[in-house]
N, CA, C and O atoms as CSV, one atom per row, in Angstrom:
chain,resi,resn,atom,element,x,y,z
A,1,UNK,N,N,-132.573,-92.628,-1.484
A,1,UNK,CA,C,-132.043,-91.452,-2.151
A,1,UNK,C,C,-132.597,-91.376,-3.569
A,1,UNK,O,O,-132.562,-92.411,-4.234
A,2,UNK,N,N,-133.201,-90.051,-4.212
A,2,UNK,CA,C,-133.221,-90.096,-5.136
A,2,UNK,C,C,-132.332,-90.172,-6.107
A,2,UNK,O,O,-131.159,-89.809,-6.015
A,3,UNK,N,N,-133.077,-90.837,-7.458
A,3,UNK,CA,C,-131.862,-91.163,-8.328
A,3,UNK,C,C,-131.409,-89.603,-9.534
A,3,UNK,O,O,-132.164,-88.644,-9.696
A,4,UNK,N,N,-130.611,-89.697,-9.924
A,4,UNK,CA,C,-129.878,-88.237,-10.625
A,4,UNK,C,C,-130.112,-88.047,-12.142
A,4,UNK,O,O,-129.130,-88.557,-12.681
A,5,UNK,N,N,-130.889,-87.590,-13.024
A,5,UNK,CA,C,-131.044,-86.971,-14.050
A,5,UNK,C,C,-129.573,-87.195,-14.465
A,5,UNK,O,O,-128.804,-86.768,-13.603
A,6,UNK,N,N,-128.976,-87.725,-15.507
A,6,UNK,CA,C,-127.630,-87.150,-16.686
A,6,UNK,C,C,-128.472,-86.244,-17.727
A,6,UNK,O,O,-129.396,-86.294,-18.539
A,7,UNK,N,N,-127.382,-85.260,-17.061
A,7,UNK,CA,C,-127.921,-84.237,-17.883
A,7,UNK,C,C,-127.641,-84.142,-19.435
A,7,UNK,O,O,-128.482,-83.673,-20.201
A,8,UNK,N,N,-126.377,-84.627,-19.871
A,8,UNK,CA,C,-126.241,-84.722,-21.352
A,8,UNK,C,C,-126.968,-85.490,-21.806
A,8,UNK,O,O,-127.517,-85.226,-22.876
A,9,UNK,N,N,-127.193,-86.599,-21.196
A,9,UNK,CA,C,-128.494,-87.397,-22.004
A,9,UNK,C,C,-129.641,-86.758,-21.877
A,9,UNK,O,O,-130.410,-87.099,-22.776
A,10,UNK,N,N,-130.236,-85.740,-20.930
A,10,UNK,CA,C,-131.258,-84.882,-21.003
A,10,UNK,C,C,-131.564,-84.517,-22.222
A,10,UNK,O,O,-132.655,-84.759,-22.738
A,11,UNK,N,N,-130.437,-83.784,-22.891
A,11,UNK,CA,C,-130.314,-82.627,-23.508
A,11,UNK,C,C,-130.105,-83.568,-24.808
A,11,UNK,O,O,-131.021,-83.195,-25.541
A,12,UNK,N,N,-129.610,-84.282,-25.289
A,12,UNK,CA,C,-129.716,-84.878,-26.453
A,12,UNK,C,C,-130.793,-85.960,-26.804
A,12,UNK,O,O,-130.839,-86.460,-27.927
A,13,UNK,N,N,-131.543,-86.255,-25.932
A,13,UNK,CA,C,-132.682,-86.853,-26.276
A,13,UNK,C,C,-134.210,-86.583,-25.724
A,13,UNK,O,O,-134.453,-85.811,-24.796
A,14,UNK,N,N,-135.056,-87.232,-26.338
A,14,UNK,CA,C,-136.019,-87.167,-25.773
A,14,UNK,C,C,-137.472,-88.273,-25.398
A,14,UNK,O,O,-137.890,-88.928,-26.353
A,15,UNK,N,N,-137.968,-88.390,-24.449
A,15,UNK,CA,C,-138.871,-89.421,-24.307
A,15,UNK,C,C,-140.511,-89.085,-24.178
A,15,UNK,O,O,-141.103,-88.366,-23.374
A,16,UNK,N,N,-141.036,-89.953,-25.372
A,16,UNK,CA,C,-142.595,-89.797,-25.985
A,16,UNK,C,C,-143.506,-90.189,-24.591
A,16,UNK,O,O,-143.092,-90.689,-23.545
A,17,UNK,N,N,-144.723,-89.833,-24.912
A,17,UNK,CA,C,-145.521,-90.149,-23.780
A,17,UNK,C,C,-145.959,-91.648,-23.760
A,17,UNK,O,O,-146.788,-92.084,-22.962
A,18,UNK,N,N,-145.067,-92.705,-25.103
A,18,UNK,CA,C,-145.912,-94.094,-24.662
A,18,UNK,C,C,-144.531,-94.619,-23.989
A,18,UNK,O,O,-144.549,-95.599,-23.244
A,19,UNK,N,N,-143.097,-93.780,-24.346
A,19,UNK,CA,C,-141.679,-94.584,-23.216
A,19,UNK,C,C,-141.329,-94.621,-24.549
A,19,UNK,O,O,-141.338,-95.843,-24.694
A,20,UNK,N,N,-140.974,-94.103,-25.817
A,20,UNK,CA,C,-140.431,-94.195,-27.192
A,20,UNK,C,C,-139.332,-93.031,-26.589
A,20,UNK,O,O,-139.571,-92.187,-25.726
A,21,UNK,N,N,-137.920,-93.285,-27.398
A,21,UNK,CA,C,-136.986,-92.282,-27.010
A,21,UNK,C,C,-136.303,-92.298,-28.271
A,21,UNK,O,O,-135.719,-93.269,-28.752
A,22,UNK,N,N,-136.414,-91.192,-28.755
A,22,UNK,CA,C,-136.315,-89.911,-29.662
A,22,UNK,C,C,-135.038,-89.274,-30.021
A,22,UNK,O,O,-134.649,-88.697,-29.005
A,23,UNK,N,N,-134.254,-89.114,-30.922
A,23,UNK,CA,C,-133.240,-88.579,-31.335
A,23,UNK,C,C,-132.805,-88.355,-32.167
A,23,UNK,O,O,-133.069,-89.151,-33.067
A,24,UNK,N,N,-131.773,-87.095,-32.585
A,24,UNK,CA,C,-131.371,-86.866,-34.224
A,24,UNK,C,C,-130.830,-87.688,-34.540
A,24,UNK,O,O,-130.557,-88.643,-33.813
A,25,UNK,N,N,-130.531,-87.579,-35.642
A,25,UNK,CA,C,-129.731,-88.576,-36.154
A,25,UNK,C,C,-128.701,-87.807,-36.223
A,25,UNK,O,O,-128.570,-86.586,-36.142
A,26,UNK,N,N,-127.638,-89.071,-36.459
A,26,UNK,CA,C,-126.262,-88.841,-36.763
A,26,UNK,C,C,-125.782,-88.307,-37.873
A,26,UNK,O,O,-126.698,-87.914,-38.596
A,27,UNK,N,N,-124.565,-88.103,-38.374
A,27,UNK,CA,C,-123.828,-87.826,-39.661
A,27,UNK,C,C,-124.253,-86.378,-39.947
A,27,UNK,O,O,-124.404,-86.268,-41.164
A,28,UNK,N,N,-124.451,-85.471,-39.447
A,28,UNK,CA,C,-125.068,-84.160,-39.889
A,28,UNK,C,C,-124.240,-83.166,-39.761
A,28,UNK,O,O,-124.569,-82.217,-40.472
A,29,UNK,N,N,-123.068,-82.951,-38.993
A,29,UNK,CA,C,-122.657,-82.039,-38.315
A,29,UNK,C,C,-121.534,-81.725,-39.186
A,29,UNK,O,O,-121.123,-80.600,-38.898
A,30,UNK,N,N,-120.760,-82.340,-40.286
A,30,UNK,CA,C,-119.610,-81.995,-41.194
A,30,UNK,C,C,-119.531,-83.052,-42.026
A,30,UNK,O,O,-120.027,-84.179,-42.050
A,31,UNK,N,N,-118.515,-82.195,-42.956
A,31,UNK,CA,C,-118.276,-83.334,-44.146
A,31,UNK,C,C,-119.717,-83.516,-45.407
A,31,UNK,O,O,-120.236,-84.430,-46.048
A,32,UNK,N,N,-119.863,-82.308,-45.262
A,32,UNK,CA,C,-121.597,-82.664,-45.834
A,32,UNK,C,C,-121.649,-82.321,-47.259
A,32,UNK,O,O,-122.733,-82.385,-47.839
A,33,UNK,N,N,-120.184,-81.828,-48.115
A,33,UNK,CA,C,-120.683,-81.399,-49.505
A,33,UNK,C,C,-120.460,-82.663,-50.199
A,33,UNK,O,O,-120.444,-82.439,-51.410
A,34,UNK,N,N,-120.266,-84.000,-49.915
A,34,UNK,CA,C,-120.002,-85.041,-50.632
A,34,UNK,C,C,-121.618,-85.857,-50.472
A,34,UNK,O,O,-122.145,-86.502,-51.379
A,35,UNK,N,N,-122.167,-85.648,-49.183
A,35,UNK,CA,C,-123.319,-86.014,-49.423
A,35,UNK,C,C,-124.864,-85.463,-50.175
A,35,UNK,O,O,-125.279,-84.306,-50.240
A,36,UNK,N,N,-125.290,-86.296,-50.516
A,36,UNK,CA,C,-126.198,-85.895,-51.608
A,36,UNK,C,C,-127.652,-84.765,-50.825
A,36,UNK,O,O,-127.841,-84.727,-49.609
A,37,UNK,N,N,-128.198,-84.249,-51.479
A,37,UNK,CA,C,-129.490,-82.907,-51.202
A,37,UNK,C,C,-130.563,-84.105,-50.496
A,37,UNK,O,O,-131.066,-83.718,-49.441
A,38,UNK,N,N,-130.866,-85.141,-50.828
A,38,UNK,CA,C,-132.143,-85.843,-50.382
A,38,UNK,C,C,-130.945,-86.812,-48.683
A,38,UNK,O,O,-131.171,-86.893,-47.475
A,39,UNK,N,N,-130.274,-87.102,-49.195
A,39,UNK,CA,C,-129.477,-87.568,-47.765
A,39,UNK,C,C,-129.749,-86.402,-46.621
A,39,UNK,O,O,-130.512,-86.350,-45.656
A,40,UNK,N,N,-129.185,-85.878,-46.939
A,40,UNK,CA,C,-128.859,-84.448,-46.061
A,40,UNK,C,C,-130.084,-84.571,-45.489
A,40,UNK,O,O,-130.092,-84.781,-44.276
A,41,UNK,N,N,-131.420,-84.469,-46.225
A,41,UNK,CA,C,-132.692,-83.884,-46.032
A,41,UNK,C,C,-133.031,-84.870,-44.815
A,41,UNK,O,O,-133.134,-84.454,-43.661
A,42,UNK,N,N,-133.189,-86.156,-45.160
A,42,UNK,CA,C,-133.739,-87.153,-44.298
A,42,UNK,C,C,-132.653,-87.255,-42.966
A,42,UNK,O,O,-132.799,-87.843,-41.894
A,43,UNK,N,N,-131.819,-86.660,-43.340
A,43,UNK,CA,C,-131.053,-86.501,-41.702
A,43,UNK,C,C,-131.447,-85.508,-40.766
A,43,UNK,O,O,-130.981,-85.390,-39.633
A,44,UNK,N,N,-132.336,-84.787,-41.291
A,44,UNK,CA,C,-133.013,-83.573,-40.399
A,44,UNK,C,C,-133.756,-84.184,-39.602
A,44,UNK,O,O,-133.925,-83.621,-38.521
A,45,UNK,N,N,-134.561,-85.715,-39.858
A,45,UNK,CA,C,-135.621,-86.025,-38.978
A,45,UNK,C,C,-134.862,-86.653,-37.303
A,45,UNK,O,O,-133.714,-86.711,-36.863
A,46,UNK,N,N,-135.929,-86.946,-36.893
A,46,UNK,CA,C,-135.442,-87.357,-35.839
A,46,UNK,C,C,-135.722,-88.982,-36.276
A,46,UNK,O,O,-136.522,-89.244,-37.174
A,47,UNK,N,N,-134.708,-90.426,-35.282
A,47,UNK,CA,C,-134.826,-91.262,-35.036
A,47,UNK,C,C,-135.288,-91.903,-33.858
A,47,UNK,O,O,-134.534,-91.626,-32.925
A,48,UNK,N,N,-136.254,-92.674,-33.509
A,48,UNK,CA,C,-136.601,-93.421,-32.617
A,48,UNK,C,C,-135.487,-94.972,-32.254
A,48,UNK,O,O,-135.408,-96.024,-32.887
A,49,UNK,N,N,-134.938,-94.632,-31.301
A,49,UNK,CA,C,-134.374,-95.708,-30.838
A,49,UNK,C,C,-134.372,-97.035,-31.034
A,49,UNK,O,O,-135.238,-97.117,-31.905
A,50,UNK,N,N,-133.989,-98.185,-30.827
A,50,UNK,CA,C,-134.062,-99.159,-30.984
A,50,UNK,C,C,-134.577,-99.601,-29.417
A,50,UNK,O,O,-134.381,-98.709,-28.592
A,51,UNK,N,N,-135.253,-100.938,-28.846
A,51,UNK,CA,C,-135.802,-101.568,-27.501
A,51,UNK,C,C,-134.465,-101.548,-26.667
A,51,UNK,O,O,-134.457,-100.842,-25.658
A,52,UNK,N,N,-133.436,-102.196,-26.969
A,52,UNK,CA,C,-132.165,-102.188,-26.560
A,52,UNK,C,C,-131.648,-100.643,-26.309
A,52,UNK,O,O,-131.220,-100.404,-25.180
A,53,UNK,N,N,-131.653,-99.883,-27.000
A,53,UNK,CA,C,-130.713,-98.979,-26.451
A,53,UNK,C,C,-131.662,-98.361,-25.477
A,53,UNK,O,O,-131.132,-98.007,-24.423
A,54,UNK,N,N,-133.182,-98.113,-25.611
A,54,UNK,CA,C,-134.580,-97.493,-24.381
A,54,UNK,C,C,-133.826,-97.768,-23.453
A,54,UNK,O,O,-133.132,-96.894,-22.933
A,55,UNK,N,N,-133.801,-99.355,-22.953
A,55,UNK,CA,C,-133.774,-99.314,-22.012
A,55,UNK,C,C,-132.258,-99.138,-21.319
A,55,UNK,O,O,-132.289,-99.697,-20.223
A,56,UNK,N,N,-131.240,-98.684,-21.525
A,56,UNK,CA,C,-130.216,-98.161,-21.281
A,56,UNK,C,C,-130.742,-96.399,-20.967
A,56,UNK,O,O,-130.582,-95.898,-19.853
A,57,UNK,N,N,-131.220,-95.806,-21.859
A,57,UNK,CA,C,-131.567,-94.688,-21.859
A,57,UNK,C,C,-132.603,-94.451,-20.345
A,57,UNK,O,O,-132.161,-93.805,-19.395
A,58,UNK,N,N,-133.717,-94.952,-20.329
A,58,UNK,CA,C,-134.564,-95.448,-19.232
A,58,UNK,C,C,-134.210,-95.292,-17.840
A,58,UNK,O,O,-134.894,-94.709,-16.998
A,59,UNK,N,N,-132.445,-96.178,-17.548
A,59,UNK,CA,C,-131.626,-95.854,-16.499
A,59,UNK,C,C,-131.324,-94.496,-16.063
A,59,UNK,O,O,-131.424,-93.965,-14.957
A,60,UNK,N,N,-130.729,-93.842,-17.769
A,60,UNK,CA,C,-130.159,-92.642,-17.119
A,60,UNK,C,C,-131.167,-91.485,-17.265
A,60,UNK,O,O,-130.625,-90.432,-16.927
A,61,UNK,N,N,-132.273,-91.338,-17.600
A,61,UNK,CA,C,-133.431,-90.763,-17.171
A,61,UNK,C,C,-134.498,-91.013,-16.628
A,61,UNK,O,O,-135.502,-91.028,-17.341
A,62,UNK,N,N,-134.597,-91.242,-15.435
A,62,UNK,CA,C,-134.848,-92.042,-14.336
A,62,UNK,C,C,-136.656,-91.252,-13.894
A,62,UNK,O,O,-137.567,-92.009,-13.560
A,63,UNK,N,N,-136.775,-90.414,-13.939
A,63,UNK,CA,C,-137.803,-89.307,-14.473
A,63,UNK,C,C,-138.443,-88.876,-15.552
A,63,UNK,O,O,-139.389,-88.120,-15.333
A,64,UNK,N,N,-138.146,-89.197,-16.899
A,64,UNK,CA,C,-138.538,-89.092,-18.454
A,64,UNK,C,C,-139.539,-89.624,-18.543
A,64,UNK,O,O,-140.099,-89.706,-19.636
């Protein structure tokens, strides 16, 4: 049987063409007038995962 795409993990991440998996970062979404203009800024980028969490990720996008 094939195995099943999670789709929320679809949709919140993403995987590079060498198997690197890709994501915003955190802390962005509220609470943001206490943090500073250059914080804020560098939270726009995206983060690359850590080896440990890939391969958790890896499982549930089984196709990526």
């Amino acid at each position: 049987m094939k195995a099943k795409t999670h789709r929320s993990t679809a949709k919140r991440l993403r995987v590079t063409r060498n198997g690197k998996v890709v994501a915003a970062k955190a802390f962005k979404s509220h609470l943001l007038g206490h943090k500073s203009r250059k914080r804020k800024r560098q939270l726009k980028k995206k983060s690359v995962l850590t080896l440990a969490a890939t391969r958790g990720v890896h499982r549930l996008l089984p196709y990526a």
